[in-house]
N, C-alpha and C positions, 0 to 999 in steps of 0.2 A: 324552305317555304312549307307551310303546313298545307296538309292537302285538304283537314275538316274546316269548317269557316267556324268563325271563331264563339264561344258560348254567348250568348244573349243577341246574337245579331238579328237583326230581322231579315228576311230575304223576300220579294216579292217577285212572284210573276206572272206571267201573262199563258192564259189556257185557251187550243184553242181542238176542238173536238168537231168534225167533220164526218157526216152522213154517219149520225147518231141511232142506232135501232131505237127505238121505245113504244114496248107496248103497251098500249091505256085501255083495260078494260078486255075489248074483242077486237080493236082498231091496232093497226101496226103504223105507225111514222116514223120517217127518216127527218134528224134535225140537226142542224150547226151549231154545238155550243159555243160563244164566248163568253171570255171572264178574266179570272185572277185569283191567284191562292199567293198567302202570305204566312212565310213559316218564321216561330222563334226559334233559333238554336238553345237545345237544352241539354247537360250533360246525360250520359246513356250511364248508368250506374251497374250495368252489367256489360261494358266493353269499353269503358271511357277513352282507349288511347284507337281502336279500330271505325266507331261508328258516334255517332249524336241523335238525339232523340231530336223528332221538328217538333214542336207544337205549331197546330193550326190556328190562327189570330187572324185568318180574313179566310174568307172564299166562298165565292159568289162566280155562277155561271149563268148565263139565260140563252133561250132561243126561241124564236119565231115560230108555232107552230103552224106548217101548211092547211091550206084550204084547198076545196076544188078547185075553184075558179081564179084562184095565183096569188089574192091576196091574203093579208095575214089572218089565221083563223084566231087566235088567240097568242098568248104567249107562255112559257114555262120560264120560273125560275129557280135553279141548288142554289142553296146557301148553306151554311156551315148549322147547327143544330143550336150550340150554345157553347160557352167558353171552353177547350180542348184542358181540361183538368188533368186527364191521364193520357200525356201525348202516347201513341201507338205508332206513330211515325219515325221511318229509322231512315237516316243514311248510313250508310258500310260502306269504307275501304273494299272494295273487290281484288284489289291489285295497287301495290304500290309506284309500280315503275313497267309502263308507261300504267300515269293514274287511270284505274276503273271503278265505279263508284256501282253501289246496288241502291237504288232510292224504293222505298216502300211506303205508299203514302194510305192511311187508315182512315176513313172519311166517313161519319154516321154525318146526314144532313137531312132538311127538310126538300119536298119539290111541292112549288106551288104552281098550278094548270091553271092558269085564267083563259075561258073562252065566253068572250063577252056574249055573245050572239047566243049562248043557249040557256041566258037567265037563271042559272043555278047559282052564281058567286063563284068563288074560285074554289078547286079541288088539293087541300093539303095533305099532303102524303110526308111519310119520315120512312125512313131506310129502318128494315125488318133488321138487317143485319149490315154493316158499314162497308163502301165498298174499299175492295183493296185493289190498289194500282201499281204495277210495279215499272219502274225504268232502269235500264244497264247504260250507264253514262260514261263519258271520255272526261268532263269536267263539269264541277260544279259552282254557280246555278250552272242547271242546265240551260240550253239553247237549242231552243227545237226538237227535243228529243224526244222521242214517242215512249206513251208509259202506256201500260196496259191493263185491262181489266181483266182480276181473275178469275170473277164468276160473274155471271149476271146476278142484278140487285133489283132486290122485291120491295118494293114500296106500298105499305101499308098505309089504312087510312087510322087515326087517332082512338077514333070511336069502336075501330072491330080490327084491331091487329091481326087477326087472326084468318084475313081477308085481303089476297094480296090486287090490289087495283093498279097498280103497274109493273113493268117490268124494264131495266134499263140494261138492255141486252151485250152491247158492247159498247165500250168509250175509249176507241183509241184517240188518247190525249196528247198533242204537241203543247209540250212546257217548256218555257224559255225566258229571260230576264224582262224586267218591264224597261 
């Protein structure tokens, strides 16, 4: 039984990211993301028989941003940037017997803040530098398995990259098949 999945498979799944830091501006919020990521398998041309390159072909998270008073103030949405042309995304063999897998997922995406109530439109920010998530798995897809963030990710606005207006401080991510 081979333990990579197999070249051009697609694999989807379900994300789900719980008491999310993010700071917007001088404001700090706590946020639940849900979503889904959807990898191509692609051959890794520098490890072909150890690891596979993903390409990213969906992904999309959103969450609810809090208000005072409980109801929703707006809402956030990640999504993926644009076609993943140069996947950066690996999985690796960590161990063959009992299987251990190392998943490293590369993620440059947009976030769009809509908070309707304060008449601006929405706030488009893109990732200064892509976030990197890593998970140490038992089997792949994963199920449930917590992937982590290695840095916090500075989200810039289009107009003045140079200007970081948010920050997505931690995203411990539970990934698991849809």
């Amino acid at each position: 039984m081979p333990l990579l999945p197999p070249i051009g498979a697609e694999i989807p799944c379900s994300m789900l990211a719980i008491n999310s830091p993010l700071k917007i501006r001088d404001s700090l919020v706590t946020v639940d993301f849900r979503g889904g990521i959807k990898h191509r398998v692609d051959v890794n041309p520098n490890d072909p028989i150890n690891s596979v390159r993903m390409r990213t072909v969906g992904f999309k998270i959103s969450a609810e941003l809090p208000s005072a008073n409980g109801d929703g103030a707006g809402t956030i949405t990640i999504e993926q940037n644009d076609v993943d042309v140069d996947p950066q995304s690996l999985l690796r063999i960590a161990q063959s017997f009992p299987p251990k897998y190392e998943s490293t997922m590369i993620l440059p995406f947009t976030m769009v803040i809509e908070q309707p109530d304060n008449g601006d439109g929405p706030l488009i920010l893109t990732t200064k530098n892509p976030a990197k998530l890593i998970g140490h798995l038992t089997q792949y897809p994963p199920k449930g398995d917590l992937y982590q963030l290695q840095s916090p990710v500075e989200l810039v606005d289009l107009e003045n990259p140079d200007i970081t207006v948010a920050t997505l401080q931690k995203l411990p991510v539970k990934i698991g098949g849809l």
